[in-house]
VMD Tcl script that draws the C-alpha trace (Angstrom):
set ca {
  {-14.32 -26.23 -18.94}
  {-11.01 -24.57 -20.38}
  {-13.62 -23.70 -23.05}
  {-16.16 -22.08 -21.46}
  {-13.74 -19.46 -19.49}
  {-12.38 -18.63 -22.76}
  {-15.52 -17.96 -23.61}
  {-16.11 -15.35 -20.86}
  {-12.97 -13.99 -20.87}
  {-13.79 -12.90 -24.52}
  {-17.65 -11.97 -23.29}
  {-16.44 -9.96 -20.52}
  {-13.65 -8.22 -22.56}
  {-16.29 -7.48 -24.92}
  {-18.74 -5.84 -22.71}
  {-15.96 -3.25 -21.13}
  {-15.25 -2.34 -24.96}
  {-18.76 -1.80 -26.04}
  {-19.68 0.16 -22.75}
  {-16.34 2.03 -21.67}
  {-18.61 2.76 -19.09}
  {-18.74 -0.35 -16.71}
  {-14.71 -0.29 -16.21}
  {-13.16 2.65 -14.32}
  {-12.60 5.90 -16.42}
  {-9.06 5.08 -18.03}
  {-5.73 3.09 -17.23}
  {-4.59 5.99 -15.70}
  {-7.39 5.91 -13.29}
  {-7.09 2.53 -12.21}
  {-3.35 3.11 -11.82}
  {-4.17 6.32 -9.56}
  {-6.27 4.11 -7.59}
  {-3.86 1.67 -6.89}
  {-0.89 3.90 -6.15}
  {-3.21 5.11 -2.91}
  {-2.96 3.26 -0.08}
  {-5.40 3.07 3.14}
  {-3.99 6.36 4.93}
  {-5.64 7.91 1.98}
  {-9.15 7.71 2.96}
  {-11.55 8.75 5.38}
  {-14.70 6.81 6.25}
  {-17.55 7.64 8.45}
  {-18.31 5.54 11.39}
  {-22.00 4.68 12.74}
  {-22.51 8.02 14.13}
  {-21.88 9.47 11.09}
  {-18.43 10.69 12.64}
  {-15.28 11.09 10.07}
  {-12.90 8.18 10.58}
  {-9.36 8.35 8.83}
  {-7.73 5.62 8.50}
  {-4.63 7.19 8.82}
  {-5.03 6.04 12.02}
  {-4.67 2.85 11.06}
  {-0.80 3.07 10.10}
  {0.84 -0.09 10.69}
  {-2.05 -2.17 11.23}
  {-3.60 -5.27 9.35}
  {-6.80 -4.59 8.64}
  {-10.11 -6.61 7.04}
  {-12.74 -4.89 5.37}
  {-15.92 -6.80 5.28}
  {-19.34 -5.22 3.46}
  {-21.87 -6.76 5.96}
  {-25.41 -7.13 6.42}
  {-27.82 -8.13 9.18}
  {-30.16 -10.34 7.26}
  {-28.20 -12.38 5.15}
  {-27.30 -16.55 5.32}
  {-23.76 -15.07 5.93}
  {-24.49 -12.94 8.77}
  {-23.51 -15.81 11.36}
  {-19.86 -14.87 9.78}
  {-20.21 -11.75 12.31}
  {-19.44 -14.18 14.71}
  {-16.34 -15.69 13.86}
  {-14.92 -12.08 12.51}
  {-14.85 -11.33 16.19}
  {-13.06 -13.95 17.22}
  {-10.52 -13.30 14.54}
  {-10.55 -9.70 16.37}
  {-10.48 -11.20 19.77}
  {-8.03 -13.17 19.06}
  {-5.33 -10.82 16.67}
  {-6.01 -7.28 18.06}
  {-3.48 -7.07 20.41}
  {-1.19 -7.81 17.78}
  {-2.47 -4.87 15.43}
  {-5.20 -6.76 13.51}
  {-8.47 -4.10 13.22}
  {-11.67 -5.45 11.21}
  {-13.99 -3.18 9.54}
  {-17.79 -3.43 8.96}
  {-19.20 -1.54 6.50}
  {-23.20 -2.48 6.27}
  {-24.86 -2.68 2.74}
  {-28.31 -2.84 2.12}
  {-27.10 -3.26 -1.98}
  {-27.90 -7.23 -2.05}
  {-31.50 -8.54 -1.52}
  {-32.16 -5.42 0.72}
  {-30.67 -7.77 3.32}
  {-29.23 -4.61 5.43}
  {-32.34 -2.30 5.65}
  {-31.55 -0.67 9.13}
  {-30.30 2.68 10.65}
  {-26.38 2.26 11.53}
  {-27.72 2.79 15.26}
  {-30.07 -0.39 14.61}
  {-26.89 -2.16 13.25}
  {-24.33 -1.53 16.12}
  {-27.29 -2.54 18.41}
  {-27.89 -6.30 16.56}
  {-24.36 -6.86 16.26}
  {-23.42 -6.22 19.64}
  {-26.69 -8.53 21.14}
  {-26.53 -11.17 18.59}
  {-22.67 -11.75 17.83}
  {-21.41 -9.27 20.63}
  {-19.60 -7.64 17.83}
  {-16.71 -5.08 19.21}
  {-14.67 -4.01 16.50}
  {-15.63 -0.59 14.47}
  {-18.93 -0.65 12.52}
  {-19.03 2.08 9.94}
  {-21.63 4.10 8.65}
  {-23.90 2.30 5.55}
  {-22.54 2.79 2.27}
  {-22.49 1.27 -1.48}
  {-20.51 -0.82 -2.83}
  {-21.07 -1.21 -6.25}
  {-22.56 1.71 -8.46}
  {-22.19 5.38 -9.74}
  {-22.78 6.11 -6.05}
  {-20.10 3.18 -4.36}
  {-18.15 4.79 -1.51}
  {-14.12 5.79 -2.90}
  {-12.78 3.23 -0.46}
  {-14.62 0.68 -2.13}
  {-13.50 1.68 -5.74}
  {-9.87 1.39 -4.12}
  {-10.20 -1.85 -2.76}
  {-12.02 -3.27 -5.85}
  {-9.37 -1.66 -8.34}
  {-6.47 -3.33 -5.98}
  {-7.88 -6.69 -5.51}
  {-10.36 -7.41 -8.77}
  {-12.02 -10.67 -8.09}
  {-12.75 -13.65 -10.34}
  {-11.72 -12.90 -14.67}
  {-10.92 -9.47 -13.21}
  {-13.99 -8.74 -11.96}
  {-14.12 -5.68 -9.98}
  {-17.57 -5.89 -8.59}
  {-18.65 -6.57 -5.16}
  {-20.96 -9.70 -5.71}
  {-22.33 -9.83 -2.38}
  {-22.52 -9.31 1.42}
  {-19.58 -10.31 3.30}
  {-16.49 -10.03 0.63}
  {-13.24 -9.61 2.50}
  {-10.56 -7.31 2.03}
  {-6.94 -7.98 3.61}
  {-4.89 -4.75 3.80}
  {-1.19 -4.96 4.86}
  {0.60 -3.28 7.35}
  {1.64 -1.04 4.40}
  {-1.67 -0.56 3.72}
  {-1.85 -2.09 1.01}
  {-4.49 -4.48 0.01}
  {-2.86 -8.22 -0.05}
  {-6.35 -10.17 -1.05}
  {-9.52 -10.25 -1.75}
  {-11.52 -13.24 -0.45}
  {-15.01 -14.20 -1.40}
  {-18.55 -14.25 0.51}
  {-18.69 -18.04 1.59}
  {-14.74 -17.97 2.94}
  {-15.28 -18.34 6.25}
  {-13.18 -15.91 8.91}
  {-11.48 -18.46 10.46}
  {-9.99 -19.67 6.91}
  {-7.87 -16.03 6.72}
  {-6.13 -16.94 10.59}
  {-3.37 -17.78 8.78}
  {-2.96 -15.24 6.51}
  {-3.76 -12.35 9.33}
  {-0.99 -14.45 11.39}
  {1.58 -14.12 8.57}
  {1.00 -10.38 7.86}
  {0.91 -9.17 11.96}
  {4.60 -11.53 12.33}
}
mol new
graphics top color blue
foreach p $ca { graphics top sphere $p radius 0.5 }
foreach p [lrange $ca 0 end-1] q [lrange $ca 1 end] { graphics top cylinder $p $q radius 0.2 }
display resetview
């Protein structure tokens, strides 16, 4: 086994030096990236309203890339538990639907808010559709992928419902993969809002 992620490590190391292309620009990049922290950005909601997240100063916050037709969609329903549950303590969860993987998010934002609320009675913010991955991924994404890189330093998004913890400091703390189920991060949420 040792053997075999050796092997990729050298594979994947190999790829970013033949095509510069798939990592970010330069090291300086990467390190400008990671100096920002959430204040820094400004999102649109599902009314295609700007949403700073300056606002969000002092709170804990999860990122989620969602979909509506996906075998992790039922995960809607436990993030808003976590929301019921931790809000009044500062804990804010953020959907952002993508329709990158299997098409499995093919609906207008207004279609979205609508399912989430009926299905999962979903309350907390649902943000306007965006990419994740790509020449075309949204700048919070590239932030949050560039702070938190995933497994061998992976920095791609590898599909619907990856989970980004950001700090009070707003700062992101982990990254935490598709099948990790809300109610596995209670305890990390409770840490970071104590």
């Amino acid at each position: 086994m040792k053997n075999i992620f050796s092997f990729l490590g050298v594979v994947c190391l190999a790829t970013v030096a033949a095509f510069p292309s798939l990592a970010l620009n330069s090291k300086k990049e990467r390190k400008s990236l990671q100096m920002k922290t959430l204040s820094d950005f400004t999102v649109k909601n599902a009314s295609g309203e700007d949403y700073a997240l300056k606002t969000l100063q002092g709170k804990v916050v999860l990122i989620v890339n969602v979909a509506s037709k996906c075998g992790f969609t039922p995960q809607y329903a436990g993030l808003e538990k976590l929301f019921e549950k931790f809000s009044s303590k500062g804990l804010v969860i953020l959907g952002f639907p993508c329709n990158q993987f299997g098409a499995q998010e093919p609906d207008t934002e207004a279609e979205i808010v609508k399912f989430c609320s009926l299905n999962y009675n979903v309350t907390f913010p649902i943000m306007a559709k965006i990419d994740v991955n790509g020449s075309a991924a949204s700048p919070i994404y590239e932030w949050l992928k560039a702070s938190a890189p995933g497994i061998l330093g992976s920095e791609a998004i590898k599909w619907n419902f990856t989970k980004f913890l950001v700090g009070r400091d707003g700062k992101v703390v982990d990254r935490f993969a598709p099948q990790t189920k809300p109610e596995e991060l209670e305890g990390k949420i409770e840490k970071l809002l104590n």
